[in-house]
N, C-alpha and C positions, 0 to 999 in steps of 0.2 A: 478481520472481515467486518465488514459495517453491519449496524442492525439499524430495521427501523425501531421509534419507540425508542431507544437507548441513550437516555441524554446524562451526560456525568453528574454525579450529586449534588445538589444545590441547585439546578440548573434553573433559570427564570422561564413561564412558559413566551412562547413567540408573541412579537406585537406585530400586526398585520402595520398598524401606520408608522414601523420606522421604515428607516431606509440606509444607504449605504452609507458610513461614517456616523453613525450613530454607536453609542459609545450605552447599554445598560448594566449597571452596576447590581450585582444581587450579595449576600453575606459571605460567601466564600471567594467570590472573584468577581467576574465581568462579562459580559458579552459585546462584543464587537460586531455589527454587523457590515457586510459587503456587499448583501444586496436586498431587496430591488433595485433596477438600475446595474446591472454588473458593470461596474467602471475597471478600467485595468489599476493593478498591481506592480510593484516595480520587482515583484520576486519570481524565481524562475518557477517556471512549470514543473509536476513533478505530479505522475498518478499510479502509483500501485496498485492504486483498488481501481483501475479502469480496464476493464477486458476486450471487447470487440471493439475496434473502432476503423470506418472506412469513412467515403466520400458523405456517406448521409447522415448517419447513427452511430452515438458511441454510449456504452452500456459501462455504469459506475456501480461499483457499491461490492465486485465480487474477486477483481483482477484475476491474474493466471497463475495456477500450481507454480510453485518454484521449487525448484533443483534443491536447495537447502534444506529444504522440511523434508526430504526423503533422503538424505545424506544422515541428519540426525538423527531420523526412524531405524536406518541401517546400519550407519557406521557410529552410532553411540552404543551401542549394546555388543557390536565386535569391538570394539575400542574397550571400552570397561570390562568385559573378558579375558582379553589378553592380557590388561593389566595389571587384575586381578590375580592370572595367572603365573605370569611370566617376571613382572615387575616388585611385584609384591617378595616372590621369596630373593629376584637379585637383592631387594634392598635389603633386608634383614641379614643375604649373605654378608655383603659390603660389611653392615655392622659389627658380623660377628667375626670379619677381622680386624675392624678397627680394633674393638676390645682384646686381640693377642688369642682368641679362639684357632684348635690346630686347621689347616686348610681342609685335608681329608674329612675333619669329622664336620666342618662347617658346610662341605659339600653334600654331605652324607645330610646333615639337616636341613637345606633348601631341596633338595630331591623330594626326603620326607613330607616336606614344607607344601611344596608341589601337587603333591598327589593327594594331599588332604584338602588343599584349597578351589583346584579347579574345578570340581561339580559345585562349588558355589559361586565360580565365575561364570561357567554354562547356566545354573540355574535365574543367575541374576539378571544374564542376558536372556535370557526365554522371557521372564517376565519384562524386562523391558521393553522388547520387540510387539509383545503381545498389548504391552498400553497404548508404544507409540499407534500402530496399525490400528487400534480401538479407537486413539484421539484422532488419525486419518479418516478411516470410515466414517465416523461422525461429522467431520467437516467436509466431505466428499458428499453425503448422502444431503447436509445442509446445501451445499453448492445446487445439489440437481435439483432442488426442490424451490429454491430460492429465483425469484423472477428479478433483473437490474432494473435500476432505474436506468431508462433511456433519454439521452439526448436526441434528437433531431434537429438539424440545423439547419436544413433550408426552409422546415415550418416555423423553426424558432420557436417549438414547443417543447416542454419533458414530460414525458411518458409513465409517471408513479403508479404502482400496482398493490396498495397497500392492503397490509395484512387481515386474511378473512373474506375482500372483497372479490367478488366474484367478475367485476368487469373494470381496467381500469382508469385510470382519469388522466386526462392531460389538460398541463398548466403554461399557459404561456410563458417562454421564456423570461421576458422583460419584467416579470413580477413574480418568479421564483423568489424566497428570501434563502440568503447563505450568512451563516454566521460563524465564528471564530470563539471558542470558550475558552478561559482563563480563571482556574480554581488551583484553590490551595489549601491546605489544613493540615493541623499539628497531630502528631502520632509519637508513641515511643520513642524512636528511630528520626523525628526532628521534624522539618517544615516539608510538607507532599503536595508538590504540584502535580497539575494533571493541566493538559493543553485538548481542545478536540474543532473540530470543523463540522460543519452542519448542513445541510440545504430541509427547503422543505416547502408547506405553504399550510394557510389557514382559512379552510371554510366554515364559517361560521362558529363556533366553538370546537369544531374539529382539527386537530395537528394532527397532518402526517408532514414525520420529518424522517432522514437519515445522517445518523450521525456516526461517527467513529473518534477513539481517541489519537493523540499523534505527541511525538516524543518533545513535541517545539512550536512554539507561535510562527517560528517562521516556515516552520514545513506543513503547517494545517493551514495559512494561506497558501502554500504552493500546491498544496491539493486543490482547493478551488482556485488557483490561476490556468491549471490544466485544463479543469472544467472550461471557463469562461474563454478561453484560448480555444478551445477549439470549436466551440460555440462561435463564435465573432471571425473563424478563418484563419487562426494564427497560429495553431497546433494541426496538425493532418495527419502524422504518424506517433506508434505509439516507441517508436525508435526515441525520439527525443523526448519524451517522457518519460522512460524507461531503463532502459538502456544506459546506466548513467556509466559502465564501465565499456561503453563502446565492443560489445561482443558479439555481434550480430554483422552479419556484412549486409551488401545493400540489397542480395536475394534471398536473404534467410527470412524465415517465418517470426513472427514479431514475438513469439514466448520463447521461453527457454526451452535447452534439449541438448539433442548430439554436438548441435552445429557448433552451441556455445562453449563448448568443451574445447572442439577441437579447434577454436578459434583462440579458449587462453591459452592451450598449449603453445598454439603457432608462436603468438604472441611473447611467451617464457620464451621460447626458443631464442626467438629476435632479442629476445631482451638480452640474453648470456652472450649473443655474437656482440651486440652492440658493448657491452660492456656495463650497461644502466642495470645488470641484476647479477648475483653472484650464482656460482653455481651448487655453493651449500643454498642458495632460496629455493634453487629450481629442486635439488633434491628432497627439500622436505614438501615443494608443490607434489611431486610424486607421491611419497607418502601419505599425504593428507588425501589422495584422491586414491590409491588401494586401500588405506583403511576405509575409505566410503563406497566403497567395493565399485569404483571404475566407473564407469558407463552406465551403470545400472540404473543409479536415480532420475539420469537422463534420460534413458530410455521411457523411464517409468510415469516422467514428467509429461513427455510427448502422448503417451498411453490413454495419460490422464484428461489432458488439453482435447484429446481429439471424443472420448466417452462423452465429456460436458460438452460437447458442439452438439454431439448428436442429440444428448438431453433434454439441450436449453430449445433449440430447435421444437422440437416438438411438444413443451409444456410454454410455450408463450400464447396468449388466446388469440383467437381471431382481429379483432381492432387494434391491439396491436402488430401484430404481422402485417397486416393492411399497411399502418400509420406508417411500419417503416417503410414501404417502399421508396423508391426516388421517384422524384417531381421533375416534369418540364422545369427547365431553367428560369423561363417566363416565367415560373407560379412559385419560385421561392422568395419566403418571407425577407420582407426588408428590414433593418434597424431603425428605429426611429430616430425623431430629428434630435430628440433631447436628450437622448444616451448618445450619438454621433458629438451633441455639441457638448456633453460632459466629459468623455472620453477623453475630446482633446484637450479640457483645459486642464483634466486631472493630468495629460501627458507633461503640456508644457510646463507645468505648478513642479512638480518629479524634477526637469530638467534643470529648471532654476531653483531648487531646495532639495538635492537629492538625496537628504541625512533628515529631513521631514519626515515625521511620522503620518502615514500613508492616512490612519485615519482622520487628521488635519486636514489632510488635502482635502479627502474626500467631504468634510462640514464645509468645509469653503467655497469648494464648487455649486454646493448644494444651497447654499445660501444668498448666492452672488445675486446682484439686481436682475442681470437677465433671468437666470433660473425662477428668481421671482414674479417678475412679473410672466413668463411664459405659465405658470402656475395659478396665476390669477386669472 
């Protein structure tokens, strides 16, 4: 989950006068910036942390519950039970014929084995169950309370509601800054990179930014390519940002839930007729989904999805509720001429250098005579 305020260590604070392709260097790594000026990217889109998004507004910074976090809430603490249980004394059985132990008495000690050990696999599972649900509540109860940053795209503005403020501010799109961090440092354990992406802006001596980390340089650019993509008309649903295993059909609801279940089933199925899956995969798909007791997470996910509708709904203030509405078509904001004429050159520069490194382009375009003198 993103926070505001949370910038990775070392981090340099924002300079209002760069701009996109600007390259600052601080003692652990680097900053790359992307924008002002959101120029495209040649990396695909890709937003996890993006939640509502239609025709007008699309809200970053919180995305949607997933199916897996209440899989590991449920079926990691039946999973380690069982294990504990049932695995534990096979295995010392096994053992104790390796070593030439009689079958009867070795049976007679996994039994024993048994019944000594399972109130320590129930108990383990209690307390786990009881963390996982602890560390859910707390990020369920951060979710209701937590207001996204909004996009709006036909004003071309975003909607920041930062922490403490009681009313909040909107920044024109074309002079949002987005930036790309690159840190590293030595630990025990060897060389520790940390990657993260950024948006934000700066009044005066004031930063409000939001950041989050990401496992790759090139997936903290494909987080803001989603951004900027559906900003500019070229993102519209969150199926192709999402969705990256295609499990949603074309009328299911854009989060996860039942539909997505019973869609990879469909899917395993076709896959054993066709012959592209075997059918030991498809039985331990089985397995892996009653050990995460079924449906359940799914349901639970849906549960959760629809609680935060009704939450966020009614803790957004007044101006913004307003700001999102949709606008006559006549009264949506236009691009300007100079992100229009940078755009393309960054595209064509991409076509003919496509192993260029993007922030090259991006100096280049930025320095070119017309950009100059249009500056002048």
């Amino acid at each position: 989950m993103a926070n505001n305020h949370d910038k990775p260590i070392g981090a340099p604070q924002l300079q209002q006068s760069r701009k996109a392709g600007d390259i600052e260097p601080f003692p652990s790594g680097k900053m790359t910036h992307l924008a002002p000026l959101p120029l495209p990217t040649p990396m695909p889109p890709y937003g996890p942390h993006i939640g509502e998004l239609n025709d007008v507004y699309m809200d970053f910074g919180l995305g949607s519950p997933q199916v897996f976090s209440w899989q590991v809430i449920l079926g990691g603490p039946l999973s380690g039970a069982l294990m504990i249980a049932f695995l534990c004394p096979a295995f010392i059985g096994c053992i104790g014929l390796i070593f030439g132990y009689d079958v009867a008495y070795t049976w007679e000690f996994v039994v024993d084995f048994f019944i000594v050990i399972y109130p320590y696999g129930n108990l383990g599972a209690f307390f786990s169950l009881t963390i996982g649900l602890a560390v859910w509540h707390h990020n369920h109860k951060k979710r209701s309370t937590l207001i996204p940053t909004r996009f709006n795209r036909q004003r071309r503005e975003v909607c920041f509601m930062p922490e403490g403020a009681t009313e909040p501010v909107f920044v024109p799109w074309e002079s949002l800054s987005a930036w790309v961090i690159e840190a590293q440092g030595a630990t025990q354990y060897g060389i520790h990179r940390q990657y993260g992406m950024g948006i934000g802006y700066q009044h005066g001596e004031t930063l409000t930014s939001l950041e989050f980390q990401c496992a790759g340089l090139p997936l903290a650019i494909s987080h803001w390519e989603a951004i900027r993509g559906y900003m500019e008309y070229e993102v519209n649903d969150l199926k192709s940002i999402q969705d990256l295993q295609d499990l949603q059909g074309p009328d299911d609801p854009p989060h996860e839930g039942l539909h997505t279940f019973r869609n990879a089933r469909a899917r395993m199925h076709q896959q054993i007729r066709d012959g592209s899956r075997s059918r030991t995969s498809g039985f331990f798909w089985y397995l892996y989904h009653v050990m995460t007791l079924w449906t359940i997470p799914n349901r639970l996910v849906e549960w959760e999805v629809r609680r935060l509708e009704e939450i966020g709904k009614q803790a957004l203030p007044d101006a913004m509720r307003e700001w999102s509405e949709p606008l006559p078509q006549e009264q949506w904001a236009k691009p300007s001429e100079e992100l229009l004429r940078l755009s393309e050159q960054v595209r064509q520069l991409q076509k003919r250098q496509p192993r260029r490194p993007i922030t090259e382009i991006f100096a280049e375009v930025q320095r070119s005579p017309s950009n100059g003198k249009r500056r002048a």
